[in-house]
C-alpha positions in Angstrom: -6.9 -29.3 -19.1 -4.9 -32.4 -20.3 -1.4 -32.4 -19.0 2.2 -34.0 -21.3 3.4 -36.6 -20.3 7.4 -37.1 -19.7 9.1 -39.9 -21.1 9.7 -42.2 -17.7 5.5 -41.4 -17.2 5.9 -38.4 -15.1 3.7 -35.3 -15.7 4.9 -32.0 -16.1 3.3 -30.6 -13.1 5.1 -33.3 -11.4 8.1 -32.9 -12.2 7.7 -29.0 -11.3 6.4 -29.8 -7.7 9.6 -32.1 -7.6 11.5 -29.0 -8.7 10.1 -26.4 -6.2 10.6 -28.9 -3.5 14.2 -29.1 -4.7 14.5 -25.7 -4.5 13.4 -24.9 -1.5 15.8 -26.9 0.6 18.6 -25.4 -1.5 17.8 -21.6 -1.1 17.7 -22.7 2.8 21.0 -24.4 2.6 22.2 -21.6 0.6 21.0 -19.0 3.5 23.1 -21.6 6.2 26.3 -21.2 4.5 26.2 -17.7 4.1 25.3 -17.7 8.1 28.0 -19.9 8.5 30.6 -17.3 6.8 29.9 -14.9 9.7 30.8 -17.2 12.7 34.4 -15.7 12.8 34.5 -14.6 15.9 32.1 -17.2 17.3 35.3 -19.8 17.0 38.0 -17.6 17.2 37.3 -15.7 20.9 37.6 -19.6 23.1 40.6 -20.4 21.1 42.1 -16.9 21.9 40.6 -17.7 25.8 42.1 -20.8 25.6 46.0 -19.7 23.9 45.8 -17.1 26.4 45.5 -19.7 29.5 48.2 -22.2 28.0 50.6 -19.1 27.7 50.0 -18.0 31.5 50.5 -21.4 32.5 53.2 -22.3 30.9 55.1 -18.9 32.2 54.1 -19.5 35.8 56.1 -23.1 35.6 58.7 -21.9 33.5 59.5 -19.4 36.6 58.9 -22.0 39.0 61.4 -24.2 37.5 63.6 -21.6 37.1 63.7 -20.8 41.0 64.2 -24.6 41.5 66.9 -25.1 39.4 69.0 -21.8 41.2 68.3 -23.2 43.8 69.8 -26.7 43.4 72.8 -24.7 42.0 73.3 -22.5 44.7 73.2 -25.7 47.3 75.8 -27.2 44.8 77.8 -24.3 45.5 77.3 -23.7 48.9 79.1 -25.3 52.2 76.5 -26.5 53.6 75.8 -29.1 56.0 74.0 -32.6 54.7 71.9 -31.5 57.2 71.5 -27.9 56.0 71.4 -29.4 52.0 68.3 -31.9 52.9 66.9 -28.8 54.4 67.2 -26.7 50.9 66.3 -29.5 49.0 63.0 -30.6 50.8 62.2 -27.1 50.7 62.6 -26.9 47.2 60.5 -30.5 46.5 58.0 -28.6 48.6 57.8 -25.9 46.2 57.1 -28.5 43.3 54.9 -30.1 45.3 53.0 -26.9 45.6 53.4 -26.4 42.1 51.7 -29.6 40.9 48.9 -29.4 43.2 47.6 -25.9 42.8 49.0 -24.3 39.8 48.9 -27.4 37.3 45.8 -29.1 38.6 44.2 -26.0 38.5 45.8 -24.4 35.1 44.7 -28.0 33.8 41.3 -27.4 35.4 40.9 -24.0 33.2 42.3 -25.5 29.6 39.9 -28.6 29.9 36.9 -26.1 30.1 38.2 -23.9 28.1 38.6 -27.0 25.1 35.6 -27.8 26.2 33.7 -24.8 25.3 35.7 -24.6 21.8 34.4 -28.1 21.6 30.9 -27.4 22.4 31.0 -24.7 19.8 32.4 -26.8 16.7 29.3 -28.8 17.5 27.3 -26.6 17.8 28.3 -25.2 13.9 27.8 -28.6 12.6 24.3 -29.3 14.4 23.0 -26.6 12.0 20.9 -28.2 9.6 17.9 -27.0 6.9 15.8 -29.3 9.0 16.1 -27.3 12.5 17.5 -23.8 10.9 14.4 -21.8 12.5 15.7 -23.5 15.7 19.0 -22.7 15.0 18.8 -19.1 14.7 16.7 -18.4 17.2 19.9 -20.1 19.5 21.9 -17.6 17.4 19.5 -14.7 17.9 20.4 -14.9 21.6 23.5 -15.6 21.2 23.5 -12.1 19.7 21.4 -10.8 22.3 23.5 -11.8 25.0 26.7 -10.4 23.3 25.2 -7.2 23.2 24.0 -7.2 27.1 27.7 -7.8 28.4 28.6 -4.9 25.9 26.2 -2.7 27.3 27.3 -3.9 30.5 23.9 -5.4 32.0 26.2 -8.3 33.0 23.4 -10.0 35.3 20.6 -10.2 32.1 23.0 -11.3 29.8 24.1 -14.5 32.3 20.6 -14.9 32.9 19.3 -15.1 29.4 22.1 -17.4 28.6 21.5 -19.7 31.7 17.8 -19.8 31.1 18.6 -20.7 27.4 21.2 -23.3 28.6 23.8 -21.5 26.0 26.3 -20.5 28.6 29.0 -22.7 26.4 28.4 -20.7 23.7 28.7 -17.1 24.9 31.7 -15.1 26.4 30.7 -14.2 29.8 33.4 -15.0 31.6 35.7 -13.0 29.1 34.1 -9.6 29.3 34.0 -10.4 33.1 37.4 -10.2 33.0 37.2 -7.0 30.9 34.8 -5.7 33.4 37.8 -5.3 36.6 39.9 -3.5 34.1 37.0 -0.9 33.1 35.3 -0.6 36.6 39.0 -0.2 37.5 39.4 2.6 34.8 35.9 4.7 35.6 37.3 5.0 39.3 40.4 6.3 37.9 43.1 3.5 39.0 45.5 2.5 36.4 46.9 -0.2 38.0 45.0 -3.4 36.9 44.9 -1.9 33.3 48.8 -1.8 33.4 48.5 -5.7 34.9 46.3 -6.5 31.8 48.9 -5.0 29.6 51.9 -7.1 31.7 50.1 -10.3 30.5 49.5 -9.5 26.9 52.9 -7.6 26.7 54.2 -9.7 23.4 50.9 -9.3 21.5 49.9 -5.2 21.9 53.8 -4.9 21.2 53.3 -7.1 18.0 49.6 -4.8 17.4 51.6 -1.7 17.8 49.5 -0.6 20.7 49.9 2.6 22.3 47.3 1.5 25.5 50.4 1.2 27.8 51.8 4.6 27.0 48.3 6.3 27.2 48.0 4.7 30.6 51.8 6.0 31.7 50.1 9.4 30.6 47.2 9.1 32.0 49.1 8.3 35.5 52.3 11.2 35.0 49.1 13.4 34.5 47.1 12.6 37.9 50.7 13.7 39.7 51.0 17.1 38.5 47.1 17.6 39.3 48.1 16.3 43.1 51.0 19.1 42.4 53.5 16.2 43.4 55.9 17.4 40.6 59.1 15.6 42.2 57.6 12.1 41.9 56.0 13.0 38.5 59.4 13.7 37.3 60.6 10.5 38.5 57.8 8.8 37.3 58.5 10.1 33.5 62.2 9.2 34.1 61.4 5.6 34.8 58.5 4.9 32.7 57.7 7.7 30.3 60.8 7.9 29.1 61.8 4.6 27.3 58.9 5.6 24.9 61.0 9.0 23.6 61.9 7.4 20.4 58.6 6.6 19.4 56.0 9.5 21.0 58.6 12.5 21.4 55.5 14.6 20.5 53.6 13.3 23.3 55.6 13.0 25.5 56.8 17.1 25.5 52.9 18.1 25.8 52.4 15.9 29.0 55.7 17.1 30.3 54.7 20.9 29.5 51.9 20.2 32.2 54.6 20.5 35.1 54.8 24.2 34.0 51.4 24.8 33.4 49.6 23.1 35.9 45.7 21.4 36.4 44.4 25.2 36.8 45.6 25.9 33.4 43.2 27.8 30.6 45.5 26.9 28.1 43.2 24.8 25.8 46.2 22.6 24.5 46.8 21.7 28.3 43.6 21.8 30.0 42.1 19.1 28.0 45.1 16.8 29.2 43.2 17.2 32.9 39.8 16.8 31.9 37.9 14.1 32.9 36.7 12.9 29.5 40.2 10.8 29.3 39.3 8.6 31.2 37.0 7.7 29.1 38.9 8.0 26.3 40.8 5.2 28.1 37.9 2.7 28.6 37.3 3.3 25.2 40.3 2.3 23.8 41.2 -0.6 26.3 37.9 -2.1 25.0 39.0 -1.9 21.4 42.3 -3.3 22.6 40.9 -6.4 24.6 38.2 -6.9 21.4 41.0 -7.2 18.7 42.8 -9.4 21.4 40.6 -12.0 21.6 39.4 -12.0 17.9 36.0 -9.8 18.8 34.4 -7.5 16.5 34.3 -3.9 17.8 31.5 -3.0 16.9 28.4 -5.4 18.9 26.9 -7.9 16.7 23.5 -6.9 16.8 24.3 -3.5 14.9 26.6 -5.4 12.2 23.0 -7.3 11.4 21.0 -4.8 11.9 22.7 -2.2 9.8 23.1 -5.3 7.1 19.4 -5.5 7.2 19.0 -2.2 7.1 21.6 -1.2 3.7 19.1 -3.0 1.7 16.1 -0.8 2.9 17.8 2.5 3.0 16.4 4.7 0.2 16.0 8.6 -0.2 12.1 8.3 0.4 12.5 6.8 4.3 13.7 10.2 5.2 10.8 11.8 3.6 8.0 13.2 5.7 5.5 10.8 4.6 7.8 7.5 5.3 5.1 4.6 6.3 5.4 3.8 9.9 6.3 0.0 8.4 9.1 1.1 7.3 11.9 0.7 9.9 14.0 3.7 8.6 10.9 5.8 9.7 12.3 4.8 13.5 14.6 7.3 14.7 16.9 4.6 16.2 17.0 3.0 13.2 17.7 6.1 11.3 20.6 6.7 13.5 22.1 3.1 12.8 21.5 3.6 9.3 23.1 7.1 9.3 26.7 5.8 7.9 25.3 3.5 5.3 24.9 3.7 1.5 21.6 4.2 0.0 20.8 1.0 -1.3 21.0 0.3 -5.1 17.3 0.0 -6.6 17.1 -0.8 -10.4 13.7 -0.6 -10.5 10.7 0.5 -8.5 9.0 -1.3 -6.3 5.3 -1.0 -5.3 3.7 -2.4 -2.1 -0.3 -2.3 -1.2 -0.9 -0.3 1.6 -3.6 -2.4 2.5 -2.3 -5.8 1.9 1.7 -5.1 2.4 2.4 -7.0 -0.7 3.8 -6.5 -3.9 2.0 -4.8 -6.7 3.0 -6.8 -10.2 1.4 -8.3 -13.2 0.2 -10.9 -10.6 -1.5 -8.4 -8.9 -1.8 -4.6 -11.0 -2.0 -1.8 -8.8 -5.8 0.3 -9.6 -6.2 3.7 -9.3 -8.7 5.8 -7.2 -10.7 8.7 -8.9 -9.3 10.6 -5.5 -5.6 9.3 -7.0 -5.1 6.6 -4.3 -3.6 3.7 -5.8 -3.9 0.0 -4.0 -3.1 -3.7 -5.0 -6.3 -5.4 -7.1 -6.3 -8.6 -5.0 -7.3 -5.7 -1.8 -9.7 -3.8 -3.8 -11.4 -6.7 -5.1 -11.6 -8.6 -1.2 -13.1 -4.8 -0.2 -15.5 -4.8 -2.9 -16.9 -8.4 -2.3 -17.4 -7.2 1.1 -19.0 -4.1 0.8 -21.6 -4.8 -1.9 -19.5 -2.8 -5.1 -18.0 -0.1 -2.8 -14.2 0.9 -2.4 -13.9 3.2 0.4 -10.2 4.2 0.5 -8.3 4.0 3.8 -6.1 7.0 4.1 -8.7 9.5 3.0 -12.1 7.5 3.6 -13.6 8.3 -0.2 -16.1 6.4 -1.3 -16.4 5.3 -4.5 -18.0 1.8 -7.1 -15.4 -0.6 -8.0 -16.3 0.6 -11.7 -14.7 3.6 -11.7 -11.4 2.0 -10.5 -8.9 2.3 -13.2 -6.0 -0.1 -14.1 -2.4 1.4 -14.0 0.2 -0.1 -16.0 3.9 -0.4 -15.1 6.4 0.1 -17.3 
C-alpha cells in the first residue's frame, strides 16, 4: 500500500504519528491543570498557619510594649528616688530584654518555618511536570492519604507515612495537632482550652458569625445545674450567658429553664440538653470551625476524589442484584459514599466484555451465544484459537462451535 506524500516530503502516516505524539503530552498537560485547580487548600492552610503566628506575635509585643511604656509613665509621675527610678527602669529594660530573647527569637523561629513550608509548597506546584506526573501524583496520593489519617485521628501513621515519604513540608500535621488538645480536651468534657482557642481567633469566628463560643457557654451553664450548683450557674449566665440575649434569646430561655427542671428531667425538650451526645455535637462543630479557619475542606479529601470518581460510575444498574463485582458501586462502602450523588448522565450505552474488560464497538462487535451470552469478538476469537473451534462460555460453562456464534449489531 503506497502512501501520499505531503508537500515538504513528509508522509501522511508521519505526520499522524507526529500528531498522536502531540496529543498525548497535551491531554496530560490538560489532566495537570485541572489537578492544579484543586490545590486550594494545599496553599491556603500554611498561609492561614502562618497569618495566624504573625497575629499572635504581634499581640504579645504590642502588650509588652504597652506595660513598658505605663511604666516609664508612671516613674515619670512618681517621687521616686534616682535610686528607686534606675531600679524601675532596669527592671523594665529587663523586661525587653526578655522580650527579645524568648518571645521574638522564638516567634521569628516559628514564621521562618512556617514561610518555609509555604515555600516548599509553591515549589512543589511548579515541579509538576508531564514528564514526572505519575511521580507527582503518587506524592499527591499520600498527601491525601495522610490528610485523611490526622482526620481520622491515627496521628502516629499519618507522621509516619509522611516522614517515611519525606513530605512532612507538605502536609498539616502540626495543625491538626493543635486541633487534637482542643478535641481530646472536649471528649473528657473540659471546656476550657476550647474557649482559649476561641480567645485567639476572637476577631475571625466574630467576622464568620460563629456561634462555637456560645454553644460552649452552654455547654458549661449546663454541667452546673447537673452538679445541682444552681447559685454559681446563675452567676455564671449573668457574666457570660447573658451578653448573648440579643442574639440567642431563644436559647438562652431553654438552658435557663434547666434550673427548674433539673438533669433527672423526662421532659424531652430538656433532657436532651444533659445528654451526652453534646459533647459530641461540640467536637463536631469545633472541627468545622477550625477547618473553615484555616482554609480546610470539611469534608477529608479522599472522599471529595473518591465520590468525584465515583459520580461518573453511578448508574441505576450498580444497585441491581447482578452488579459485576468490578464494578466499585457493587462495594458497600462505596455505595455508601456514593449514596448523595447524582446518577451519572449516560447518552448512550456502553458495552464491556466480561472476559476481556474492554469495550465492545465496531472495533470489536460484541457475538452472541446460542445460550444468549454475549462477549467481545477479539475474546471469542483468542478462546477459539485455543480450544480447537470451541467457545465454552464462562458464566454458565456451555459449550458450543465458533460457527454458531452470531454477530450483534449496535444501533
Amino acid at each position: 500500500m503506497e502512501m501520499d506524500s505531503l508537500p515538504n516530503g513528509n508522509s501522511t502516516a508521519g505526520g499522524a504519528t507526529a500528531a498522536a505524539l502531540v496529543s498525548a503530552p497535551s491531554s496530560k498537560l490538560t489532566q495537570l491543570a485541572e489537578s492544579l485547580k484543586l490545590e486550594h487548600q494545599f496553599l491556603r492552610t500554611p498561609f492561614e498557619h502562618y497569618k495566624k503566628s504573625i497575629r499572635a506575635n504581634h499581640r504579645i509585643v504590642e502588650k509588652e510594649m504597652s506595660a513598658v511604656i505605663s511604666g516609664v509613665a508612671e516613674a515619670a509621675d512618681s517621687n521616686f528616688s534616682r535610686e528607686e527610678a534606675v531600679q524601675h527602669l532596669n527592671s523594665l529594660v529587663s523586661r525587653l530584654q526578655g522580650l527579645k530573647r524568648k518571645q521574638l527569637e522564638e516567634g521569628s523561629r516559628t514564621e521562618h518555618l512556617q514561610a518555609q513550608r509555604c515555600r516548599a509548597r509553591l515549589d512543589h506546584l511548579e515541579s509538576a511536570d508531564v514528564e514526572n506526573l505519575s511521580e507527582w501524583n503518587n506524592t499527591r496520593m499520600k498527601r491525601i492519604l495522610v490528610d485523611y489519617m490526622l482526620r481520622m485521628s491515627y496521628y502516629d501513621t499519618a507522621m509516619e507515612l509522611a516522614e517515611s515519604s519525606n513530605i512532612q513540608d507538605l502536609v498539616d500535621i502540626d495543625v491538626f495537632l493543635d486541633a487534637k488538645k482542643v478535641v481530646d480536651a472536649l471528649q473528657n468534657k473540659e471546656v476550657a482550652p476550647a474557649l482559649a482557642w476561641c480567645a485567639d481567633n476572637k476577631s475571625r469566628l466574630k467576622k464568620s458569625k460563629s456561634k462555637f463560643e456560645f454553644q460552649l457557654r452552654l455547654q458549661e451553664f449546663i454541667e452546673y445545674v447537673r452538679a445541682e450548683n444552681n447559685m454559681r450557674a446563675i452567676a455564671y449566665a449573668r457574666k457570660y450567658l447573658a451578653p448573648w440575649g440579643a442574639t440567642h434569646m431563644k436559647e438562652l430561655q431553654r438552658v435557663m429553664a434547666t434550673l427548674a427542671f433539673k438533669s433527672t428531667t423526662e421532659c424531652t425538650t430538656y433532657k436532651v440538653l444533659f445528654e451526652a451526645k453534646q459533647w459530641d455535637y461540640l467536637v463536631d462543630q469545633f472541627k468545622q470551625e477550625f477547618f473553615k479557619l484555616h482554609g480546610m475542606t470539611v469534608e477529608p479529601l479522599l472522599t471529595i476524589y473518591l465520590q468525584a470518581g465515583l459520580s461518573a460510575l453511578k448508574t441505576p444498574f450498580c444497585y441491581e442484584d447482578d452488579c459485576t463485582k468490578e464494578d466499585p458501586l457493587s462495594q458497600e462502602s462505596f455505595r455508601k459514599l456514593a449514596m448523595p450523588l447524582p446518577f451519572s448522565k449516560q447518552h448512550h450505552s456502553k458495552l464491556v466484555c466480561y472476559i476481556t474488560k474492554e469495550l465492545m464497538d465496531t472495533e470489536n462487535p460484541p457475538l452472541v451465544l446460542p445460550n444468549g451470552y454475549v462477549y467481545s469478538t477479539k475474546a471469542l476469537e483468542e478462546m477459539a484459537k485455543k480450544n480447537n473451534g470451541k467457545i465454552t462460555c464462562p458464566r454458565t460453562g456451555f459449550v458450543c462451535n465458533y460457527s454458531e456464534l452470531v454477530k450483534a449489531y449496535i444501533s
